[in-house]
C-alpha positions as CSV (number, residue, x, y, z in Angstrom):
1,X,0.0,0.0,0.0
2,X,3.4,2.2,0.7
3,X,3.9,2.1,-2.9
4,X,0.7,3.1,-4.4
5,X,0.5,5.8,-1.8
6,X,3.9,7.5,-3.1
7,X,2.8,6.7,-6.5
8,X,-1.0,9.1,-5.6
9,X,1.1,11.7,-4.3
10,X,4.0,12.2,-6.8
11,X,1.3,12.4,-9.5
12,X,-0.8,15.0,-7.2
13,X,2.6,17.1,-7.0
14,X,4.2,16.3,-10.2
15,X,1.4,16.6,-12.8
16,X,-1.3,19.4,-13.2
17,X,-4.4,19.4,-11.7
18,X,-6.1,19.7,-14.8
19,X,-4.8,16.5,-16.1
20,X,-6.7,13.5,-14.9
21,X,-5.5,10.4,-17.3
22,X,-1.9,10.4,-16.3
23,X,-2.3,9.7,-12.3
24,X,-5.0,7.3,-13.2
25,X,-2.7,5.2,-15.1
26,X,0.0,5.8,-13.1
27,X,-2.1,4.2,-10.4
28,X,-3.4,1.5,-12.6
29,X,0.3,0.3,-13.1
30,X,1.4,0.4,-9.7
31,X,-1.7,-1.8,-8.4
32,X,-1.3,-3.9,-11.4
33,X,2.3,-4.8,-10.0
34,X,1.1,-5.0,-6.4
35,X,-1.5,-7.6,-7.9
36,X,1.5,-9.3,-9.7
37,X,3.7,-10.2,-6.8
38,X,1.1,-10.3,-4.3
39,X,-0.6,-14.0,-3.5
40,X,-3.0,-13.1,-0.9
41,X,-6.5,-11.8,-2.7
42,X,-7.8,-10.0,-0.2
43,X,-5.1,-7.8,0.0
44,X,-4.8,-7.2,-3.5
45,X,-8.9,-6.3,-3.5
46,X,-7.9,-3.6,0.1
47,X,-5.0,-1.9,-2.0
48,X,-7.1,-1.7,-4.9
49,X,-9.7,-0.2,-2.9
50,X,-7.5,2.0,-0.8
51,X,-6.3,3.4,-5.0
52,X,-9.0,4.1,-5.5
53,X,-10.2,6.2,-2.3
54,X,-6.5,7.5,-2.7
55,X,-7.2,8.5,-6.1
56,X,-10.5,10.3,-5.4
57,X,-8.9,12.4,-2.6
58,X,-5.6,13.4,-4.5
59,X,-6.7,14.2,-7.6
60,X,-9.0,17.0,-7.6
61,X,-11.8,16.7,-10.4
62,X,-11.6,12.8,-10.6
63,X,-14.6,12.1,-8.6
64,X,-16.6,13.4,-10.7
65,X,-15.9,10.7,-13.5
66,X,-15.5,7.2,-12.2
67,X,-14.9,5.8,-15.3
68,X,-11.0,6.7,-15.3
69,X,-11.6,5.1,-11.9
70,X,-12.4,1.9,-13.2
71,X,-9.2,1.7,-15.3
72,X,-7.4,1.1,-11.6
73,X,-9.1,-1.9,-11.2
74,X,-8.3,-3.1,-14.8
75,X,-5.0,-2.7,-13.6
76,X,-5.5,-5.0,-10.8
77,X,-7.2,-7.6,-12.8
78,X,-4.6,-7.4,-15.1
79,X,-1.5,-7.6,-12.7
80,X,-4.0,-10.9,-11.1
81,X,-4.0,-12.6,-14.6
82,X,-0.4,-11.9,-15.1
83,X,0.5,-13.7,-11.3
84,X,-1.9,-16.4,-12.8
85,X,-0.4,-16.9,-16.1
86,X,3.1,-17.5,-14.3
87,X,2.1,-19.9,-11.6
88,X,3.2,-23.3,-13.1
89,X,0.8,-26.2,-13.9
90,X,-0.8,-28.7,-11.8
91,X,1.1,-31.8,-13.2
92,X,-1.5,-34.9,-12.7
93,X,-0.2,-37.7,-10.6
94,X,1.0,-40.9,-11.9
């Protein structure tokens, strides 16, 4: 969650506040690694959640669309489908 709180507020400092894409995706790709190298679920679905809540109180303007919000949980289903797609194959027995 450390890292996808940095990530919120170096966007909210580094980037305009007019621009809203770029700290969503941003945000997006940093939960999408957490969900990559993170096993437990429910953890991946609290960051994700705690993104997005982030998200919505960093970036001014952003509430009002919650479809860029929605990209942050694309993110996490992707980074999920990614940790999935590496896990090796259940081998049947002999």
């Amino acid at each position: 969650m450390a890292l996808v709180a940095a990530v919120a507020l170096v966007d909210a400092l580094l980037l305009g506040p007019g621009d809203l894409a770029a700290p969503v995706v941003l945000n997006a790709v940093a939960v999408g690694v957490h969900a990559a190298l993170v096993a437990d679920r429910r953890v991946v679905l609290a960051v994700t959640a705690g993104a997005v809540v982030l998200a919505v109180l960093v970036v001014p303007g952003l509430a009002d669309t919650p479809g860029y919000l929605i990209l942050i949980g694309f993110g996490a289903a992707l980074g999920r489908g990614q940790r999935w797609m590496r896990a090796p194959a259940a081998v049947p027995g002999p």
